[in-house]
BAFI-3210 file (N, C-alpha, C; in Angstrom, 3 decimals, decimal comma, padded with zeros to 6 digits):
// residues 222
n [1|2|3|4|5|6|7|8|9|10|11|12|13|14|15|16|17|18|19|20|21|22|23|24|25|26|27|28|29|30|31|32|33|34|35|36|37|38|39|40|41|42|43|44|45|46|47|48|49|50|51|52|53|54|55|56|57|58|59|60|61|62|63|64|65|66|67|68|69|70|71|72|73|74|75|76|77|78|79|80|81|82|83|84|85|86|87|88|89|90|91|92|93|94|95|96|97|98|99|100|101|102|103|104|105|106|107|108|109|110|111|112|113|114|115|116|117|118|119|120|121|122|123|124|125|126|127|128|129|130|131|132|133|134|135|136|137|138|139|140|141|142|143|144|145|146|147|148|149|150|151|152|153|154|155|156|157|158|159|160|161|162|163|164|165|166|167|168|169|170|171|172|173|174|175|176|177|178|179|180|181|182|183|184|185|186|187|188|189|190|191|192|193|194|195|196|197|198|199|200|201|202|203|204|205|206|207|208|209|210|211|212|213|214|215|216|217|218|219|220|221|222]
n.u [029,153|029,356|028,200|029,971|032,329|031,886|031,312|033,850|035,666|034,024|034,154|036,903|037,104|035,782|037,256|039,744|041,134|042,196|040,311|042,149|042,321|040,784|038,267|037,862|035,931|037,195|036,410|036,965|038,924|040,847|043,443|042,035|039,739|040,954|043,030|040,817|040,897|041,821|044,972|047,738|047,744|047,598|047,037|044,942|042,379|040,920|037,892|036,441|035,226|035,116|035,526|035,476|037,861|039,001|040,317|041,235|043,451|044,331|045,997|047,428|049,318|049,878|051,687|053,888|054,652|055,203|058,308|059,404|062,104|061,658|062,881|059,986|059,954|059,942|057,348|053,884|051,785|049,288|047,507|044,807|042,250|039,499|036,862|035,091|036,574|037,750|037,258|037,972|040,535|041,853|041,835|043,113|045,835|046,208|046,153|048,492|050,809|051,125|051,158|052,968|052,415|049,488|046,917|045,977|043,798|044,595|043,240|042,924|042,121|042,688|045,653|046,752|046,270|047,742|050,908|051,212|051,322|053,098|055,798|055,048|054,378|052,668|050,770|050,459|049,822|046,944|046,194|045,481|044,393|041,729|041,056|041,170|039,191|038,170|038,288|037,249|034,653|033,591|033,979|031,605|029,528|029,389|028,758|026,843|025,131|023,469|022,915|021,485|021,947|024,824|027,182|027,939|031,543|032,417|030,404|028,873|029,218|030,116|032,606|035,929|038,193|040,804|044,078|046,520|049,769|052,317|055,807|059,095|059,522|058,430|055,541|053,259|050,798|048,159|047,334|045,129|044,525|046,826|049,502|051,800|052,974|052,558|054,749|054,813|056,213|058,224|056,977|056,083|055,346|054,151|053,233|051,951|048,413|047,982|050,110|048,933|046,434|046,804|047,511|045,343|043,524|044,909|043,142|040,275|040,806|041,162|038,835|036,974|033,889|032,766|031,619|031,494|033,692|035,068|037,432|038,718|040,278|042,651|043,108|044,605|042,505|041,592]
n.v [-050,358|-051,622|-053,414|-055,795|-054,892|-056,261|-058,371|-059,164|-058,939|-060,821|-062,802|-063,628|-063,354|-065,497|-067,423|-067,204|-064,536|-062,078|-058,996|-056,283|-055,741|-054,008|-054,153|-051,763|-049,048|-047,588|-044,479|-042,656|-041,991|-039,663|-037,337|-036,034|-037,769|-040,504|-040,013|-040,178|-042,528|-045,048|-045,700|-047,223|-048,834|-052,357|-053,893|-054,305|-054,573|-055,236|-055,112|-055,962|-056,198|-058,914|-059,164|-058,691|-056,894|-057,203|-059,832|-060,198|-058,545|-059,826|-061,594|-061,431|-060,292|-062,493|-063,449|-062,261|-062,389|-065,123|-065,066|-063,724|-063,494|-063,593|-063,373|-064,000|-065,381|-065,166|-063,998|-064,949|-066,774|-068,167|-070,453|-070,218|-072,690|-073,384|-073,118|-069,896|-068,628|-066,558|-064,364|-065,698|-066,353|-063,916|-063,018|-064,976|-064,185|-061,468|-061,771|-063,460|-062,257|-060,441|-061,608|-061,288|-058,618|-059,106|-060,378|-063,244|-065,989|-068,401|-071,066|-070,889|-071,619|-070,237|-069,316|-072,038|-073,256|-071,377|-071,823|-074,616|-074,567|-073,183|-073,711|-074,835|-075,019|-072,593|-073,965|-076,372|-075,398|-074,752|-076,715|-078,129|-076,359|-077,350|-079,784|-078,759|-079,082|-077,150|-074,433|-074,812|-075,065|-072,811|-070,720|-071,781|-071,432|-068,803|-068,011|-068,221|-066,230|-063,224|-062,187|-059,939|-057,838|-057,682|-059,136|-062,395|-063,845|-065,104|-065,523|-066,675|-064,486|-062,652|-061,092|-060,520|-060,633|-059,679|-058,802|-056,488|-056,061|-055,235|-055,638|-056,393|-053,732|-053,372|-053,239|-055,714|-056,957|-059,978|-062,321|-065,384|-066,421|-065,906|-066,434|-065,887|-063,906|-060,468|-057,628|-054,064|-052,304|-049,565|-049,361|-047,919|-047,728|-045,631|-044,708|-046,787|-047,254|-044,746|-045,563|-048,586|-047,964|-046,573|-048,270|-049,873|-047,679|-048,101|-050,666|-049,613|-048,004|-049,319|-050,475|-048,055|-047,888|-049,191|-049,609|-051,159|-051,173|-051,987|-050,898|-051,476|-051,682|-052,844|-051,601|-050,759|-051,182|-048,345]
n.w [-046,018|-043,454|-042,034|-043,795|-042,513|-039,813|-039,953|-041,205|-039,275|-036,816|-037,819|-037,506|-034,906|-034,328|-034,851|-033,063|-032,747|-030,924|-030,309|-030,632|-032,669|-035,683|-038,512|-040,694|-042,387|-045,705|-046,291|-048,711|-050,956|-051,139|-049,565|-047,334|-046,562|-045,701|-043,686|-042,158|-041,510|-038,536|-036,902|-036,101|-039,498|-040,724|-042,784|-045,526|-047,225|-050,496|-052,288|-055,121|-058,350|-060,609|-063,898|-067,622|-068,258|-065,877|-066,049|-067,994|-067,687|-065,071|-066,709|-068,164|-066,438|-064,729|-066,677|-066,494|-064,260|-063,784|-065,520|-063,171|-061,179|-057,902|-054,584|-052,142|-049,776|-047,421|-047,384|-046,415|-048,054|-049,722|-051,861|-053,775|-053,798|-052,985|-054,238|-054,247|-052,276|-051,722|-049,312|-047,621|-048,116|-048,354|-045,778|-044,210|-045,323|-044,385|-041,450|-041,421|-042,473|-039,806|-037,552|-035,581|-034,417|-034,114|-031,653|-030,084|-028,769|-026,585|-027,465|-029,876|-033,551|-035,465|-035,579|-034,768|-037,306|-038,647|-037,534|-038,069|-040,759|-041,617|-042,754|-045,019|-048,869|-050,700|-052,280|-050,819|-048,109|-049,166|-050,073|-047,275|-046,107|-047,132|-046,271|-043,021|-040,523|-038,640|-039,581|-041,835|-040,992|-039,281|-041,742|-043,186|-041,236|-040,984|-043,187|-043,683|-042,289|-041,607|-044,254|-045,642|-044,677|-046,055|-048,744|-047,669|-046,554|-048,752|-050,495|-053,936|-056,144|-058,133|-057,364|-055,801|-053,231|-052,240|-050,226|-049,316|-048,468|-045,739|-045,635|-044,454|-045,461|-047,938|-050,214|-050,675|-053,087|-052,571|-053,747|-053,762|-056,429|-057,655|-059,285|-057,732|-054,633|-055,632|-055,835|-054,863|-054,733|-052,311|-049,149|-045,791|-042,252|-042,129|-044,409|-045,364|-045,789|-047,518|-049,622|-050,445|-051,052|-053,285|-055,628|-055,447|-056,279|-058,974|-059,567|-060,079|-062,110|-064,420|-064,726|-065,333|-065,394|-063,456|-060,411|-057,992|-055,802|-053,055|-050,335|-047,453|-044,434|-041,571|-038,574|-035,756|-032,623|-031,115]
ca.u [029,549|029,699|027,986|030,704|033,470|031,439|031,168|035,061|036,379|033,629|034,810|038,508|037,050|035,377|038,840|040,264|042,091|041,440|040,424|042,591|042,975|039,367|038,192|037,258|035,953|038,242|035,392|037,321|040,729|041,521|043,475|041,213|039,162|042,636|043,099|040,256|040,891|042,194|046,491|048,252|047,092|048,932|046,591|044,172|041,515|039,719|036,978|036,169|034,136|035,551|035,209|036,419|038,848|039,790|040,756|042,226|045,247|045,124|046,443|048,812|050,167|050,097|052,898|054,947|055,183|056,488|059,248|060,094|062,590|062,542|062,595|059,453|060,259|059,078|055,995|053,230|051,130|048,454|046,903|043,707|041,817|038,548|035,810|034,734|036,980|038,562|037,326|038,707|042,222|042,317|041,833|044,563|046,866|045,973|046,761|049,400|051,700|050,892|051,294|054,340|051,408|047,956|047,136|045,237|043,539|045,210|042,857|042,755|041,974|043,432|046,812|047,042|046,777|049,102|051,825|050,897|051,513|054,236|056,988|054,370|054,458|051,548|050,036|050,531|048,705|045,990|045,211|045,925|042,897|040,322|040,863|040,891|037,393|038,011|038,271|036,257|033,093|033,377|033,794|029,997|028,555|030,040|028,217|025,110|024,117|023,267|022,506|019,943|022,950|025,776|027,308|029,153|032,600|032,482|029,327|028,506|028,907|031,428|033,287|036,949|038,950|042,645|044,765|047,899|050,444|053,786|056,672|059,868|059,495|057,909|053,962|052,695|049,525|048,609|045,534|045,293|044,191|047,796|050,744|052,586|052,737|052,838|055,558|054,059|057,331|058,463|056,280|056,586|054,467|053,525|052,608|051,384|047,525|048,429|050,192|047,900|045,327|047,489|047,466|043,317|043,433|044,724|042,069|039,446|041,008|040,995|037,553|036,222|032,327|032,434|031,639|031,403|034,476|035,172|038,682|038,685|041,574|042,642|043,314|044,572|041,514|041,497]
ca.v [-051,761|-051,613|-055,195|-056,338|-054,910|-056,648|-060,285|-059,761|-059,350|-061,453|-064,364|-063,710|-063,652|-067,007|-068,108|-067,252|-064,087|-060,930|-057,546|-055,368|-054,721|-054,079|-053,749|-050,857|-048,838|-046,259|-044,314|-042,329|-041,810|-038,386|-037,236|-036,292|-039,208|-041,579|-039,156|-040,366|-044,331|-045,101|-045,763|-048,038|-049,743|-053,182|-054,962|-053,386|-055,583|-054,503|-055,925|-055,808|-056,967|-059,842|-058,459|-058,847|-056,253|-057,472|-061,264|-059,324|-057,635|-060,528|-063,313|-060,643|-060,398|-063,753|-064,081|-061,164|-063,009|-066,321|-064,329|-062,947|-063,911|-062,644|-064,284|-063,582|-066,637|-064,304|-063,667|-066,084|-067,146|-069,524|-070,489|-070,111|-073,600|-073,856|-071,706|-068,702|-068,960|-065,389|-063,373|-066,581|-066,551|-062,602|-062,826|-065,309|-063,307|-060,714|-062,011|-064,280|-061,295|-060,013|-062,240|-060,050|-057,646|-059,288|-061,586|-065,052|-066,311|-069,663|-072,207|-070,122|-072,268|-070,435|-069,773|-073,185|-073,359|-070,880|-072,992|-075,774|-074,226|-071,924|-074,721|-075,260|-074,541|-072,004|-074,843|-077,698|-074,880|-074,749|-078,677|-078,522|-075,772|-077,810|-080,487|-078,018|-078,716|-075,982|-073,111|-074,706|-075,000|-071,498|-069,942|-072,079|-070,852|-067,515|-067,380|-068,310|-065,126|-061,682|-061,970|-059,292|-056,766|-057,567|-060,567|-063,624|-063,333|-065,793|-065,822|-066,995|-063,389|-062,080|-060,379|-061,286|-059,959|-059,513|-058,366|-055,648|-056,441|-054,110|-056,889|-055,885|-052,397|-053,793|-053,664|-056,808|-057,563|-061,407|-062,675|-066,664|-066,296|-065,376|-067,838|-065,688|-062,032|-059,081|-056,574|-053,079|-051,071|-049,761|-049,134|-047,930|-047,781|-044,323|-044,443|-048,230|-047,326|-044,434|-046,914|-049,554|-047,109|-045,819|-049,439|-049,739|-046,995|-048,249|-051,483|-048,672|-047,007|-050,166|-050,344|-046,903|-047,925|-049,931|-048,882|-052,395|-051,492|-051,385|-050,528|-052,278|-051,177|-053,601|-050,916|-050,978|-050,639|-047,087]
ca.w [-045,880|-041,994|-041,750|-043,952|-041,596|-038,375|-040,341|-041,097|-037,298|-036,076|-038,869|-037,128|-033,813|-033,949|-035,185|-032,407|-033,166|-030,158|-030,915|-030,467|-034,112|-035,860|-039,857|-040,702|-044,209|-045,938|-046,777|-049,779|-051,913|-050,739|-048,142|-045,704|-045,786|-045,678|-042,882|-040,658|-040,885|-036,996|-037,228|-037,517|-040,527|-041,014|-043,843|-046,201|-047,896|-051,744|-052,601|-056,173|-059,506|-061,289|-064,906|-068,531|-068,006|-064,583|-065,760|-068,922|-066,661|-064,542|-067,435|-068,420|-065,097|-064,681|-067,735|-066,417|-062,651|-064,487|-065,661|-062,425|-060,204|-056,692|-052,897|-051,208|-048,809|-046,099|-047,303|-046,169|-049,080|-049,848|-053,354|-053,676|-054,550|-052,901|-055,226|-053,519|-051,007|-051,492|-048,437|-046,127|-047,755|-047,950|-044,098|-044,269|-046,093|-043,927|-040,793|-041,242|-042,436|-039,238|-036,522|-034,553|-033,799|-033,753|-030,658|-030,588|-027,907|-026,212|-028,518|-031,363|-034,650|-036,850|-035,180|-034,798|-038,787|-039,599|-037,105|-038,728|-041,969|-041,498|-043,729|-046,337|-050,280|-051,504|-053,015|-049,648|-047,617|-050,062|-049,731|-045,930|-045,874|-047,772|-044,868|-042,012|-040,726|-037,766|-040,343|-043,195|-040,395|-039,002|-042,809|-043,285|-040,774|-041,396|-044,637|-043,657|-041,327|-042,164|-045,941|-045,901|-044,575|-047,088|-048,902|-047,063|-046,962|-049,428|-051,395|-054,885|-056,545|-059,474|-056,598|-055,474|-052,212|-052,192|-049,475|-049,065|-046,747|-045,930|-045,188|-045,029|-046,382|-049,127|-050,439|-051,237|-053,330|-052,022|-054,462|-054,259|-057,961|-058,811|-058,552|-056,198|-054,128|-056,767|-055,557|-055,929|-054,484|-051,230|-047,958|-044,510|-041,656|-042,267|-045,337|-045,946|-046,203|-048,628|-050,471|-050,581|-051,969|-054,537|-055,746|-055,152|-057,496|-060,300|-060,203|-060,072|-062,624|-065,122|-065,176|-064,962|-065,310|-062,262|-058,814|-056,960|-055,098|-051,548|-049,501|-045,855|-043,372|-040,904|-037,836|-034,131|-032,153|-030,223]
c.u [029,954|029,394|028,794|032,150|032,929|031,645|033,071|035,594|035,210|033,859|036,047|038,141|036,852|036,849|040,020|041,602|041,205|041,328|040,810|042,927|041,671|039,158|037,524|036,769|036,702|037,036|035,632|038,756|041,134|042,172|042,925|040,212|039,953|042,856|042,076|040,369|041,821|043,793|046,776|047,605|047,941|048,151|045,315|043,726|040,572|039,303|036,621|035,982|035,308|034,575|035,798|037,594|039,783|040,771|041,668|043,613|045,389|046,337|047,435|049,730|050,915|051,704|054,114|055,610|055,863|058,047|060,110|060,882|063,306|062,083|061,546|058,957|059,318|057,718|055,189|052,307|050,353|047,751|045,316|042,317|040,079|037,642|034,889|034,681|037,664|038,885|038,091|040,162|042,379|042,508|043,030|045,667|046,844|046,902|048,071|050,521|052,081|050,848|052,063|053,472|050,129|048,463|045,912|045,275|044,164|044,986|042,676|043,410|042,957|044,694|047,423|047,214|047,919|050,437|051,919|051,887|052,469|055,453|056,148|054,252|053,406|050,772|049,928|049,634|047,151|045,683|044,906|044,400|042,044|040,335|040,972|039,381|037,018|037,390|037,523|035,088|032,973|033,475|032,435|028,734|028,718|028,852|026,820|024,566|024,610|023,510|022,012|021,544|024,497|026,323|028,057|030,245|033,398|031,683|029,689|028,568|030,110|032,103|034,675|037,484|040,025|043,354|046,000|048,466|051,881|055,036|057,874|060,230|058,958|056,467|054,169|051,189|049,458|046,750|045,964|045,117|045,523|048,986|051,253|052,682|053,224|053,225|055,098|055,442|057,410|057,458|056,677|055,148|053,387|052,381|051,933|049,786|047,377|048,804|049,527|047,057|045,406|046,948|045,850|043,218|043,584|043,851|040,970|039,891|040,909|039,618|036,677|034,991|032,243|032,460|031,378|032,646|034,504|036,287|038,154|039,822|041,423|043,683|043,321|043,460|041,818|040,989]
c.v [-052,079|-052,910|-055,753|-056,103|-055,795|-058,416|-060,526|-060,280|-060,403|-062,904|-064,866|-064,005|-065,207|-068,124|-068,067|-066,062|-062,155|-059,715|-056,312|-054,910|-055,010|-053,784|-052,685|-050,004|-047,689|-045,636|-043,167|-042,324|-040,816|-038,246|-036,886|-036,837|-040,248|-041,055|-039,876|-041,880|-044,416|-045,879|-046,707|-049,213|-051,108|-054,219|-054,126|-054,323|-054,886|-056,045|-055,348|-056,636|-057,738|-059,435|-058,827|-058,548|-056,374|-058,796|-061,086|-059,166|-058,934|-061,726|-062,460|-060,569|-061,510|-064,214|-063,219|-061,973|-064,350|-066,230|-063,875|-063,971|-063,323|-063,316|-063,654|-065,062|-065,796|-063,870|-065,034|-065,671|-068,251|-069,680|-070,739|-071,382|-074,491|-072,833|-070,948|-068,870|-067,494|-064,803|-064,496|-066,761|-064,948|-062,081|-063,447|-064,607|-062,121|-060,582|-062,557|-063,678|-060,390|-060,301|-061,577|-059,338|-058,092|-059,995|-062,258|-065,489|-068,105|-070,765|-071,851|-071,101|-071,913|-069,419|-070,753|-073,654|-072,828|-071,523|-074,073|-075,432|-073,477|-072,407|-074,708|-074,152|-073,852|-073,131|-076,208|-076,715|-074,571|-076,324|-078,728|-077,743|-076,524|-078,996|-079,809|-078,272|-077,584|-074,892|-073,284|-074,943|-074,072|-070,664|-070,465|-071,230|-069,363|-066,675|-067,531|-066,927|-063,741|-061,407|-061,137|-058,089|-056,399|-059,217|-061,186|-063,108|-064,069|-066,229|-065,451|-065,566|-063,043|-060,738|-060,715|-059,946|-060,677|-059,004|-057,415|-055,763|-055,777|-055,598|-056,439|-054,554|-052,591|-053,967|-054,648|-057,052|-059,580|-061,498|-064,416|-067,390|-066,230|-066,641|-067,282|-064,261|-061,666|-057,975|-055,313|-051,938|-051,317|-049,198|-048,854|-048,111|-046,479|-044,196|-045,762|-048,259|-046,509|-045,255|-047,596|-049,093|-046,860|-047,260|-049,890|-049,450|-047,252|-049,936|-050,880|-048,348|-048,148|-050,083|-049,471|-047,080|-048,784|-049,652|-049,905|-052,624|-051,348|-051,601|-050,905|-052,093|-052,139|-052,886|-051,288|-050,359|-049,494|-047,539]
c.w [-044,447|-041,723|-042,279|-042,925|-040,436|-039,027|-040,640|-039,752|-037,223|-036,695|-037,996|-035,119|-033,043|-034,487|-033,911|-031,910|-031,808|-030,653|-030,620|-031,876|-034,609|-037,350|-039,525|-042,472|-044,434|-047,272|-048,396|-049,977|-051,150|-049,596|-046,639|-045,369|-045,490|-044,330|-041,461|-040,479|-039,409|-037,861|-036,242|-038,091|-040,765|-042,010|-044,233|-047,464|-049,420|-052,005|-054,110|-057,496|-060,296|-062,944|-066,232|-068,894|-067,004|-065,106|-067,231|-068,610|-065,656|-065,448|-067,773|-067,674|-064,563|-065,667|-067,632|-065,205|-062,937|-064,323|-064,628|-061,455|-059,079|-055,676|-052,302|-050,328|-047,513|-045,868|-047,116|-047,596|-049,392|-051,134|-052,427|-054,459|-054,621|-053,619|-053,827|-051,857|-050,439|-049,822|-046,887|-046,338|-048,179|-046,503|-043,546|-044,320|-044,893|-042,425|-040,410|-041,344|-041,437|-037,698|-035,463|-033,733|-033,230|-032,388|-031,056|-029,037|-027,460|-027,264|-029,437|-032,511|-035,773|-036,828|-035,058|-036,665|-038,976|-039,037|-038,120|-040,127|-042,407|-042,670|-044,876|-047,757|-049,814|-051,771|-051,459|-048,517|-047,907|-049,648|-048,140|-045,322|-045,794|-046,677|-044,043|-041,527|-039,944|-038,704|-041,216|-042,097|-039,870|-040,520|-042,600|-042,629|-040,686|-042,391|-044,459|-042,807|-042,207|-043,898|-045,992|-045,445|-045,409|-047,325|-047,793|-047,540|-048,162|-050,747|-052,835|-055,830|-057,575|-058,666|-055,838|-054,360|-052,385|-051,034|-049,675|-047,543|-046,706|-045,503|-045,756|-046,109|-047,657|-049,247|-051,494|-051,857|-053,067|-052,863|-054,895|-055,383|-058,832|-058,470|-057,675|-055,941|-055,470|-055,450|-055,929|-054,677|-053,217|-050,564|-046,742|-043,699|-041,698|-043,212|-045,972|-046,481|-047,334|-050,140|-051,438|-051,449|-052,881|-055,883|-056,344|-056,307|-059,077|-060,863|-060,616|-061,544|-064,328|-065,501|-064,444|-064,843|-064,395|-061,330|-058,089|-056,495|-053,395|-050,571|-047,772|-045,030|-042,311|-039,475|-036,507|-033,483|-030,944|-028,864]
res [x|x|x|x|x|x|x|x|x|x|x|x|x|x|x|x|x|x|x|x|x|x|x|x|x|x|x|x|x|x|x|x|x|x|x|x|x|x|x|x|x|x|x|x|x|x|x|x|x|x|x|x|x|x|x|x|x|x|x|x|x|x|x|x|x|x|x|x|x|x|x|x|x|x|x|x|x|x|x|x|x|x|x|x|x|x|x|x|x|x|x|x|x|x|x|x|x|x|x|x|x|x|x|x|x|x|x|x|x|x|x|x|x|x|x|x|x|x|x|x|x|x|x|x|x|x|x|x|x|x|x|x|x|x|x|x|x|x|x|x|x|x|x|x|x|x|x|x|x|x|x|x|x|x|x|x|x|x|x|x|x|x|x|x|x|x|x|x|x|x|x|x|x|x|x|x|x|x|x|x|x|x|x|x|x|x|x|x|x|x|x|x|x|x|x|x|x|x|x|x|x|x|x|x|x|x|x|x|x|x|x|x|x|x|x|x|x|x|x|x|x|x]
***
């Protein structure tokens, strides 16, 4: 999925976002393929099949997170409202948890969003998107190139991207599908892609007859 790591950064690039931090694939579970992804990891992208079993555990989840009451004020978050919009608000999610570290070039689009957006509900960043025309005309043309090497980061497919983000010692799952971050314990810097994976694992592990997954590391470029 190397053309999909090149269409992520180059999605973030035309956004305005420099590369010093680069996607990359976490080419297995084990430790010594976890072992060769480039350090430090500070966002970690799955890609995976939208399924009977998947939307199963999500509605369940869904009625457990109701229930819950805990402050993740700190976490940036955006609902998810335009259809197959995933891989543009997992990049979101991605970055926006991340700002301290990444850099952004002077006119950078979609720094200027997340400013923008920084006060706003989950749901008031979600409308504020679908008028964006900066970010909604670079996703377009996004999606239109290199079909023939892997999907858009957006395309038409029974495939959804999610994000993991460490914040405050804390792993975050961030899926604009859900009402709000899913808490999956504590994290450090050490161990955040570990983590993350652990996590991976048990969507994998839900639906054992499916292999349309794929783990994405969002790494300081060497």
């Amino acid at each position: 999925m190397a053309a999909l790591n090149f269409k992520l950064t180059e999605f973030l690039s035309s956004l305005g976002m420099m590369p010093t931090w680069q996607f990359g694939d976490v080419y297995g579970l084990d430790p010594d393929l976890l072992s060769m992804v480039p350090r430090p990891v500070c966002a970690v992208l799955l890609l995976f099949p939208i399924t009977e079993k998947s939307e199963a555990y999500r509605q369940e989840e869904e009625d457990k997170l109701k229930d819950q009451q805990q402050d993740v004020s700190d976490v940036y978050f955006i609902k998810q409202t335009i259809g197959n919009a995933c891989g543009t608000i997992g990049l979101i999610h991605a970055v926006a948890n991340n700002q301290a570290r990444l850099e952004f070039g002077p006119d950078s689009t979609l720094k200027k969003f997340l400013v923008q957006t920084s006060e706003m509900t989950p749901e008031e960043r979600a409308l504020f998107l679908e008028k964006d025309e900066s970010i909604r005309v670079t996703h377009e043309s996004s999606a239109q190139e290199g079909q023939t090497e892997a999907p858009s980061l957006d395309e038409k497919v029974n495939l959804h991207f999610i994000a993991f983000v460490g914040k405050g010692g804390l792993l975050y799952e961030l899926d604009g599908r859900k009402p709000k971050p899913v808490l999956h314990g504590k994290t450090t810097e050490d161990t955040f892609l570990e983590d993350a994976v652990g996590v991976c694992k048990t969507f994998m592990a839900r639906d054992p007859q499916e292999v349309r997954f794929t783990i994405i590391a969002l790494s300081k470029d060497s």
